[in-house]
C-alpha positions as CSV (number, residue, x, y, z in Angstrom):
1,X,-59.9,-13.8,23.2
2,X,-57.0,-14.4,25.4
3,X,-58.2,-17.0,28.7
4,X,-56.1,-16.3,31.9
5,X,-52.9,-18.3,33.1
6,X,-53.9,-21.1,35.1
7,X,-53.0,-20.4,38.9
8,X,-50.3,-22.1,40.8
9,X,-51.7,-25.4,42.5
10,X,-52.1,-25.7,45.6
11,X,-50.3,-29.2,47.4
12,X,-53.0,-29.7,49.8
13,X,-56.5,-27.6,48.8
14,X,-59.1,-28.3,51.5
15,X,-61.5,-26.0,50.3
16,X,-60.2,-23.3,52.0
17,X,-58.9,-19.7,50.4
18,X,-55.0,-19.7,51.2
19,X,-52.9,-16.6,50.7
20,X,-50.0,-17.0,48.7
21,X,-47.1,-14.2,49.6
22,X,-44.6,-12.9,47.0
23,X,-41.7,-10.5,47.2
24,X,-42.1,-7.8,44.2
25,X,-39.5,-5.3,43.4
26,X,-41.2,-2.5,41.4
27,X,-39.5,-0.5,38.6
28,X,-41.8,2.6,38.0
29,X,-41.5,5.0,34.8
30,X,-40.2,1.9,32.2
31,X,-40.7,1.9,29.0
32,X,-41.9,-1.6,28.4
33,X,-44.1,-2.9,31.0
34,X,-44.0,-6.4,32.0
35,X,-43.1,-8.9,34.8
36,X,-40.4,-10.3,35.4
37,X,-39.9,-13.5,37.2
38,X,-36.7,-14.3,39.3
39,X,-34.9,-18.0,40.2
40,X,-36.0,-17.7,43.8
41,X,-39.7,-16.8,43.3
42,X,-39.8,-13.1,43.3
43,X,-40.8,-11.2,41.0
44,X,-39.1,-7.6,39.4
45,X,-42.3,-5.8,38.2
46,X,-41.6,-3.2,35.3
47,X,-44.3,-0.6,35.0
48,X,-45.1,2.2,33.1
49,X,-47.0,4.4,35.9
50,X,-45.0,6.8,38.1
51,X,-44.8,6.2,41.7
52,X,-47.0,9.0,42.1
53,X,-50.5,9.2,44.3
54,X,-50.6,5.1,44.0
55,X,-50.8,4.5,40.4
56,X,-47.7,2.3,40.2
57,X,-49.6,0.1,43.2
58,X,-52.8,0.2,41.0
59,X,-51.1,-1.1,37.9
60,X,-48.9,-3.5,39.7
61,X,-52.6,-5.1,41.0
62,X,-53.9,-4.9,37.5
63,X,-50.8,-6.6,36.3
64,X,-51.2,-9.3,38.7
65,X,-54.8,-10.1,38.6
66,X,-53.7,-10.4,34.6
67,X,-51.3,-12.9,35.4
68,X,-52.5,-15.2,38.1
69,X,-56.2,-14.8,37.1
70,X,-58.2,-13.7,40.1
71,X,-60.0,-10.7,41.3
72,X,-58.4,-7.5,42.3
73,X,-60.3,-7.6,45.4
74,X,-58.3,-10.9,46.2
75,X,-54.5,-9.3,45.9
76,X,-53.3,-6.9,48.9
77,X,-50.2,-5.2,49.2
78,X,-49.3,-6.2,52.4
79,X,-46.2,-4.3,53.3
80,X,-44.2,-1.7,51.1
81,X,-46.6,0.7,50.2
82,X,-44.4,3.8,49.4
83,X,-41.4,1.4,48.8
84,X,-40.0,-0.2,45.7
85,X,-40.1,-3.4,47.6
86,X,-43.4,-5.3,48.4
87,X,-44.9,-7.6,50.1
88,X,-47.9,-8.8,48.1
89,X,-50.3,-11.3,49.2
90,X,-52.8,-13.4,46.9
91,X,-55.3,-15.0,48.1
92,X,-56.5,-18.1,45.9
């Protein structure tokens, strides 16, 4: 059984939940999906879904709770619904 990636830590955890705000490009309709992490944080997302009714938002979630290991009722796409580019926010 695969365990989940360890999340990023956190410099100064007070017991608090802090959001944690990435920039994701999203390439619907590939034929490999995976994600793809840039130099200056971002991330280019490559999914299999088309950008159709909000599937490609639900698997981009799905592919994020998979990598950074929490809930999908703790990642929000905050801005960039209908867009290729997104403003997603985690909250740890």
């Amino acid at each position: 059984m695969r365990t989940p990636p360890e999340p990023p830590t956190l410099s100064c955890y007070d017991g608090e939940r802090k959001p944690m705000l990435l920039s994701v490009k999203v390439k619907p309709n590939s034929r490999r999906p995976h994600l793809e992490e840039c130099p200056d944080g971002s991330l280019v997302a490559h999914l299999k879904s088309p950008p159709v009714e909000g599937k490609a938002n639900e698997e981009l979630i799905l592919r994020l709770t998979e990598k950074y290991g929490v809930p999908k009722s703790r990642i929000r796409i905050k801005s960039g619904f209908s867009s290729r580019n997104k403003l997603v926010e985690i909250v740890y």
